[in-house]
C-alpha positions in Angstrom: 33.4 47.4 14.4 32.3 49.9 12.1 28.4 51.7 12.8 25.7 50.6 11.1 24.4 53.8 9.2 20.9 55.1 9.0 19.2 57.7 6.2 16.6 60.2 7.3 15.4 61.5 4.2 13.6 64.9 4.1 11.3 66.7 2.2 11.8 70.2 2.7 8.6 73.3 1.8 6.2 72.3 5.0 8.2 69.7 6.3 10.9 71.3 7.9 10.0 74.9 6.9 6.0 76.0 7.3 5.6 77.1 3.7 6.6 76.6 0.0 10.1 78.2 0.1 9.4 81.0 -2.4 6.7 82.5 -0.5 9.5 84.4 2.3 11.6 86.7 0.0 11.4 85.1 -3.3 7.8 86.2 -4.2 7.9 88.9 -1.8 10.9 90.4 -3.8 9.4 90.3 -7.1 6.4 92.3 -6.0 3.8 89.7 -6.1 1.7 87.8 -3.6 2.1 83.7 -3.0 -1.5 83.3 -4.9 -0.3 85.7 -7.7 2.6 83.5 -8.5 1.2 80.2 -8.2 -1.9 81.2 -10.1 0.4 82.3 -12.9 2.4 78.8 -12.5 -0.8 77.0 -12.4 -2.0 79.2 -15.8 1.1 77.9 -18.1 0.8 74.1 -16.8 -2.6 74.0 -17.9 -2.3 76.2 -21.2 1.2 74.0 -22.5 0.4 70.8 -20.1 3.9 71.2 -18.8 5.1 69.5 -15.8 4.4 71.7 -12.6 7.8 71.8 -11.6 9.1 73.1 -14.7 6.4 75.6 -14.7 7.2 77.0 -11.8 11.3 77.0 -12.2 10.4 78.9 -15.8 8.3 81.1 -14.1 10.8 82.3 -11.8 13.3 82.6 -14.6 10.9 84.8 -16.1 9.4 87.2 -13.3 12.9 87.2 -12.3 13.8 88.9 -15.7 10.4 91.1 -16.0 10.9 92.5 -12.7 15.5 93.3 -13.8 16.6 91.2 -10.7 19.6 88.7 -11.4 18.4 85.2 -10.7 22.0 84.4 -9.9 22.8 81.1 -7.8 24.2 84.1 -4.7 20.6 85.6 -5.1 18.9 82.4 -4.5 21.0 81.7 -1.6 20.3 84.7 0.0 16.3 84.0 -0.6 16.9 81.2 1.9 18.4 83.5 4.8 14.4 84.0 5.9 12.9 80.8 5.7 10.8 79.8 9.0 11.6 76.6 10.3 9.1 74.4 12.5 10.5 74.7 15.7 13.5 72.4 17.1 14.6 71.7 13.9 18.1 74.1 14.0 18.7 71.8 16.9 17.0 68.5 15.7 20.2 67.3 14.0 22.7 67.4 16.4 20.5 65.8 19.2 19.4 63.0 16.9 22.7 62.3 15.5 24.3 62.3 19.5 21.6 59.9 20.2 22.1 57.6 17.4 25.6 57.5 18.1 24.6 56.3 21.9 22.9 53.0 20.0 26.2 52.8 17.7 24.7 54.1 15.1 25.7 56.9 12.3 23.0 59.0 11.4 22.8 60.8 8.1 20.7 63.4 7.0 19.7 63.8 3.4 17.1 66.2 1.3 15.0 65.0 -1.6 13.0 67.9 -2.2 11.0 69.5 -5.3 12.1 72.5 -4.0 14.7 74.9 -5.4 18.5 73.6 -4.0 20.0 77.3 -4.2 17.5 78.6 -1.7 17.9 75.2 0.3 21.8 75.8 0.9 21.1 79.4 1.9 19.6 78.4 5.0 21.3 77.8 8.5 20.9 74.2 8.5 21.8 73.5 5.4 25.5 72.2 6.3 24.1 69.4 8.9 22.5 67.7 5.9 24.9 64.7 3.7 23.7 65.5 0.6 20.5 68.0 -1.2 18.9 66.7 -4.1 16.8 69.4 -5.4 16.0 71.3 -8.5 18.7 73.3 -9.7 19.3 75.6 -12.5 21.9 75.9 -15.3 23.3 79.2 -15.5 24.6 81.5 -18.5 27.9 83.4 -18.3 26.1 86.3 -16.4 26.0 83.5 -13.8 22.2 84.2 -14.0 19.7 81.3 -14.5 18.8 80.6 -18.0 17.3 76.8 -17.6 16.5 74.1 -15.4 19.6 72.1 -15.0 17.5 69.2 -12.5 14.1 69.3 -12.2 12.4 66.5 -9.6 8.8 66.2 -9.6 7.3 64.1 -6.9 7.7 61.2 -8.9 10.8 61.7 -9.7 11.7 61.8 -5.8 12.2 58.2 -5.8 15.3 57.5 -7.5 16.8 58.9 -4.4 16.0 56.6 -2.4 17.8 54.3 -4.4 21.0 56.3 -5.3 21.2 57.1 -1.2 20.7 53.2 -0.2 23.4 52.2 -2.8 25.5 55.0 -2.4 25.6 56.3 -5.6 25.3 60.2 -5.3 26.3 61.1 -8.5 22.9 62.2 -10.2 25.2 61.5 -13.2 25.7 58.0 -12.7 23.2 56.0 -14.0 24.9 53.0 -14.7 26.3 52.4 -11.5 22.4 53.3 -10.1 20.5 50.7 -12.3 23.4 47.7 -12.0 22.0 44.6 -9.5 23.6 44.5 -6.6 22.6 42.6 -3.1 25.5 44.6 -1.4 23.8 48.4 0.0 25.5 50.9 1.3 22.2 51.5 3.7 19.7 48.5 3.5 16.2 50.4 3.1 15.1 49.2 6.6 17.9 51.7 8.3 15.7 54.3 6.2 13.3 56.9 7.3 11.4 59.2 5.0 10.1 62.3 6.8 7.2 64.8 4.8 4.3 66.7 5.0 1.7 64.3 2.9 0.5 64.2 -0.4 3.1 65.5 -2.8 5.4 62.5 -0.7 2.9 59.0 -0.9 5.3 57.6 -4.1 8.6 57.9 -1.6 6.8 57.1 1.4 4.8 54.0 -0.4 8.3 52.8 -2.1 10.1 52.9 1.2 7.7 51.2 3.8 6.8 48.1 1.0 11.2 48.1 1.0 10.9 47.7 4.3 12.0 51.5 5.6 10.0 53.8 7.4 7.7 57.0 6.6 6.2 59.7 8.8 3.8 62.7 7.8 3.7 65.7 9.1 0.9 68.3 9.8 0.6 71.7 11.1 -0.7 71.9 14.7 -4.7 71.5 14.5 -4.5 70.6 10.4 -4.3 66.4 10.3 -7.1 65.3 8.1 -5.2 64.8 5.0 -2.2 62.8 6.7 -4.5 60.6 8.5 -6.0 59.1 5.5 -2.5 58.2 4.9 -2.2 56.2 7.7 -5.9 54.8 6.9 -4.8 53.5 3.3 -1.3 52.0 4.9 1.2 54.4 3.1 3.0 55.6 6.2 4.0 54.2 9.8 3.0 57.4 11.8 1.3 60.9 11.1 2.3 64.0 14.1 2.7 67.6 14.5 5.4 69.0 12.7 7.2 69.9 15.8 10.9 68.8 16.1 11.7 70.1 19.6 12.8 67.7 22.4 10.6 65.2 23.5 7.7 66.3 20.9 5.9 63.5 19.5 7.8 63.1 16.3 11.4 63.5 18.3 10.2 60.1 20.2 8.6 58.3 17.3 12.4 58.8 15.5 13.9 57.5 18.6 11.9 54.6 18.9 12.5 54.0 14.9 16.4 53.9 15.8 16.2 51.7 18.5 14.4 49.3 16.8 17.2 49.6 14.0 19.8 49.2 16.0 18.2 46.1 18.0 17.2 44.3 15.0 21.2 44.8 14.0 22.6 43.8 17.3 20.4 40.3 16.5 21.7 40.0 13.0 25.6 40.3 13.8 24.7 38.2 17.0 23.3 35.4 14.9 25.7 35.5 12.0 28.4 35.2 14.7 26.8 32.2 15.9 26.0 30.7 12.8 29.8 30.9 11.4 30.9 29.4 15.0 28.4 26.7 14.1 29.9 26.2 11.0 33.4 26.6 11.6 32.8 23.4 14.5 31.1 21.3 12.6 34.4 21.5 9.5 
């Protein structure tokens, strides 16, 4: 009998690393400070009301040029050599996906992140995850970055939820995304969504009312925001971003995949029954 499949969907800048991405080599590198960048960003949304995450994309594009270094897809990579993850997550994957498989269960790992992808797949854990949607850019024939090729705002985050439940992973396929269909590839209640809080309520909202599951995160000692979360029913659980074994959110996963795989175990049990009925009473 095949496994029934779960999604753990991630958000990546202070959800499974302690800061926006750019601010460990990326900013550094360009001679600025994280509040010199952002202010700048934050400066051209306001003047040409642009969306925030294509300010900040053309603003790399253009320190990147002021400052002669190649915004090429191998520098990006490299900018993600440094990031700090919260601690257990280079070993999170592998002991979550052992004990999924101990409930016959196949656990898969995806990214939906406003974050850049290039600096994403520079970093060690990058090859544990199915698939990372993030922004990306559209390079010249330098190879260097001349334009936003995706761009995913926080709203934007949601169609990803979608495309991963239907398993359509194309982000070219739109047709096959927006057709009806009762068949999923993963029903949204084998679905977790995992971030840090604000910038995450329209996934997190989407998913629980779908019947899936969403936890925030918080730095140690820094829960005020997330809690108001869990006050106004948008997520199922706020912790400590701390993914080491048996920390709070390592056991609140667990609990999430037993519950999934009982509530399967009762569905195949009771569909078996009901066609036995059936096939008796012909």
């Amino acid at each position: 009998m095949a496994k029934t499949t779960v999604a753990i969907l991630y958000d990546f800048d202070k959800t499974l690393c302690t800061t926006d991405m750019q601010e460990y080599d990326f900013i550094k590198n360009l001679g600025l400070t994280p509040s010199e960048f952002w202010g700048k960003t934050a400066e051209l949304t306001a003047e040409h009301e642009m969306d925030r995450i294509l300010s900040y994309m053309y603003m790399m594009i253009k320190c990147c040029r002021e400052k002669n270094i190649a915004l090429t897809e191998e520098y990006l990579n490299s900018c993600g050599k440094n990031v700090v993850l919260y601690r257990g997550v280079t070993s999170w994957f592998d002991r979550i996906n052992e004990f999924g498989a101990s409930l016959g269960l196949n656990v898969e790992h995806y990214i939906v992140s406003s974050g850049i992808t290039e600096i994403i797949e520079g970093t060690p854990i990058a090859k544990y995850f199915n698939k990372i949607y993030g922004c990306r850019f559209l390079y010249g024939e330098n190879k260097e970055a001349i334009w936003p090729a995706t761009a995913i705002n926080f709203t934007l985050k949601t169609q990803y939820i979608f495309r991963i439940s239907k398993g359509v992973m194309d982000i070219r396929d739109d047709d096959n995304l927006n057709k009806h269909t009762q068949d999923r590839r993963i029903p949204y209640r084998n679905m977790l969504y995992i971030g840090d809080g604000m910038t995450d309520i329209p996934c997190m909202k989407l998913l629980r009312e779908k019947g899936g599951r969403a936890i925030a995160l918080y730095p140690s000692g820094n829960k005020d925001k997330v809690m108001q979360l869990v006050s106004d029913n948008r997520i199922n659980y706020a912790c400590v971003a701390d993914y080491s074994q048996n920390s709070t959110l390592e056991k609140i996963v667990k609990l999430m995949l037993e519950n999934i795989s009982i509530l399967d175990t009762l569905e195949s049990k009771e569909e078996k029954q009901l066609a036995q009925f059936v096939k008796a009473t012909e």
